[in-house]
C-alpha positions in Angstrom: 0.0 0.0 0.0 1.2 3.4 -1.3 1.3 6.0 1.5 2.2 9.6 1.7 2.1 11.8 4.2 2.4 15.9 4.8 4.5 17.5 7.1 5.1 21.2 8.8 9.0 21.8 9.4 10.6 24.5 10.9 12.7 26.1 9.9 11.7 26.2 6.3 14.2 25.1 3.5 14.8 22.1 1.3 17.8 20.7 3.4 15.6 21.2 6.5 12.6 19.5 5.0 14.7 16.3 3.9 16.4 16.1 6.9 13.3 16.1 9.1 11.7 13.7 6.7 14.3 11.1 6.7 14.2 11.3 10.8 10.8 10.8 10.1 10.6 7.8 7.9 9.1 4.3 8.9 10.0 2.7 5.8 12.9 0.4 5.1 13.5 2.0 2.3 13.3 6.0 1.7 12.9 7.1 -2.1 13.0 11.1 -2.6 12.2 13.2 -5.4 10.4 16.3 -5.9 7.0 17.3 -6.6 7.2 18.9 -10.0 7.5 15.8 -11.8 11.6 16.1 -12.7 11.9 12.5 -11.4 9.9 9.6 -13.3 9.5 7.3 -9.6 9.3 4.0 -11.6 13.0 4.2 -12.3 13.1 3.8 -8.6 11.9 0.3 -8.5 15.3 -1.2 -9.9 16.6 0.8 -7.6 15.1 -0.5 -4.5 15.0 -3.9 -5.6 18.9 -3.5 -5.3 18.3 -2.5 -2.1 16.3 -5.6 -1.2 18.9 -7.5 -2.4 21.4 -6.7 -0.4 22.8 -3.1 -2.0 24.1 -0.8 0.8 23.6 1.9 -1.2 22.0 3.1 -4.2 21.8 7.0 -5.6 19.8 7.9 -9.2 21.1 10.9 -11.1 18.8 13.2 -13.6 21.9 14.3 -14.9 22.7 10.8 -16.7 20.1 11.0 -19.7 18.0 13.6 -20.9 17.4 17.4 -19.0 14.7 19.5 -20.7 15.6 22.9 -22.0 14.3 25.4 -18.5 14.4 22.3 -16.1 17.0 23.4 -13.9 17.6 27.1 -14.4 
């Protein structure tokens, strides 16, 4: 089951937000990526199935790939 789940943090700021969300999790697993749909979230699931399978690690990069003209001004 897919779960999601708002929170207010203070003080405000990306760094601050991810930090107090990853304090936060109760997954095994913790997959971020913003809102505004610059991430596609299915190429997360090889991602954690490494995970599953022992990986202590694993990091995704936009960079690798395609970048839309005005995606990261």
């Amino acid at each position: 089951m897919a779960r999601a789940r708002v929170v207010d943090v203070v003080p405000r700021g990306y760094g601050a937000a991810l930090s107090a969300d990853f304090a936060r999790s109760t997954g095994q697993f913790v997959v971020m990526g913003d809102s505004d749909m610059s991430y596609n979230f299915v190429e997360s699931v090889p991602m954690v199935e490494a995970l599953m399978q022992g990986a202590d690690i694993c990091m995704g990069s936009r960079f690798k790939g395609e970048i839309k003209p005005r995606a990261m001004p």
